[in-house]
C-alpha positions in Angstrom: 12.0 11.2 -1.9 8.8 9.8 -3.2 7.9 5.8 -3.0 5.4 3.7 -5.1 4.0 1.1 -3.5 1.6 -1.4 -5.6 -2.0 -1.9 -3.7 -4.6 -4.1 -4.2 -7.4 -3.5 -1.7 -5.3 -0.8 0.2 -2.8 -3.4 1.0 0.7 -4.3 -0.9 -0.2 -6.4 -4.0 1.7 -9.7 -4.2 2.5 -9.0 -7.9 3.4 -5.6 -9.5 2.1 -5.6 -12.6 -1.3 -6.5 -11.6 -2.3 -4.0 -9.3 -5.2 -1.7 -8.6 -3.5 1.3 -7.8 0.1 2.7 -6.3 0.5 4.1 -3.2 2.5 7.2 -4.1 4.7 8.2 -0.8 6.4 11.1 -0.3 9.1 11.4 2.5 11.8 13.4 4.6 14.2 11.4 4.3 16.1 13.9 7.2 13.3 12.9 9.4 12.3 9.7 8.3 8.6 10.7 8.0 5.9 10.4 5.6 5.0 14.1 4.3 2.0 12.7 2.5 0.4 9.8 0.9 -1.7 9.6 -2.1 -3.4 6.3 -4.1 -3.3 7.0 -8.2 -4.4 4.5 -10.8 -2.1 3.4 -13.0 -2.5 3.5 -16.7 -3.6 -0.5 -18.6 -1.0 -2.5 -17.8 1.3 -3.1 -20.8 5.1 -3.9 -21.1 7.3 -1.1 -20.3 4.5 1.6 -19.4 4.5 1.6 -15.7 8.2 2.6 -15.4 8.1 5.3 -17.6 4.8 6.4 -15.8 6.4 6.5 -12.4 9.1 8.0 -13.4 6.9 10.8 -15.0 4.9 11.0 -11.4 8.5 12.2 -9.8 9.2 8.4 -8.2 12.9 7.8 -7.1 12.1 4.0 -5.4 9.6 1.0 -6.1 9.2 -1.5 -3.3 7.6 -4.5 -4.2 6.4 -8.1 -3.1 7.6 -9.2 -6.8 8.2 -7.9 -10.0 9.3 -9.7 -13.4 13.0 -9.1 -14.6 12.7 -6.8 -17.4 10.2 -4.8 -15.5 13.7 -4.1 -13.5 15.7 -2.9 -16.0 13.5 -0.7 -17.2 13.2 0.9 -13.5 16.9 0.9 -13.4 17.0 2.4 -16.6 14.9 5.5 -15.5 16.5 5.8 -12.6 14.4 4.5 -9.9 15.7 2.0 -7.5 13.9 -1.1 -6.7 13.4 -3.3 -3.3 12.0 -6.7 -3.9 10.5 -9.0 -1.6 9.2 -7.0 0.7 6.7 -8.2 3.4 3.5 -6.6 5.0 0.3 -4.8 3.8 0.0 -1.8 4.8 2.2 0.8 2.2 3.2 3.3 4.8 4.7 0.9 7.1 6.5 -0.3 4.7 7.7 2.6 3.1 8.5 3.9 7.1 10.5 0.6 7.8 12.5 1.0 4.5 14.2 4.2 5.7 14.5 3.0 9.1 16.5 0.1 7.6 14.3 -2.4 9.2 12.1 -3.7 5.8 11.6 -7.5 6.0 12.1 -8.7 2.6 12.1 -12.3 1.2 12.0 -13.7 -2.3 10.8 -12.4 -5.4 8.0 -13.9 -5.4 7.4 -12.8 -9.7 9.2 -15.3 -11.6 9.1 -14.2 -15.3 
């Protein structure tokens, strides 16, 4: 199963759309470890390109602090599932407490 994580400064960026890079997270989902980790940039920002990206770079789920509506449905559409809300900064923790079933998530913090 491979995770992208959006980073800004190494740590989860508040808003998807505007990040620096994704932290690309590959796990076993048997074992509930990381496998490997690796930071790509995305391409510009522009509606409707990072899901099709992502989906390109093998991702099954995004977690995210927040992330607009359409940009949803146009994970859902390629198949990815998304987790909202989450909390923390470093990627791999998060990622590690997703499949543990222990992520602390809160709002959406992206409101368009």
């Amino acid at each position: 199963m491979r995770y992208a994580i959006p980073v800004s400064g190494g740590k989860l960026a508040a808003h998807f759309g505007h990040c620096e890079q994704f932290a690309l997270i590959d796990v076993d989902e048997a074992t509930k470890s990381i496998l490997r980790k690796e930071l790509v940039t995305p391409p510009e920002h522009q509606p409707g390109v990072l899901p099709a990206w992502l989906a390109e770079e093998g991702v099954n789920a995004v977690i995210a602090g927040g992330m607009g509506s359409r940009a949803q449905a146009l994970f859902q559409e390629n198949r990815i599932e998304v987790v909202i809300g989450a909390q923390g900064d470093d990627p791999e923790q998060i990622v590690l407490a997703h499949i543990q079933g222990a992520l602390t998530t809160g709002d959406n913090i992206c409101d368009h």
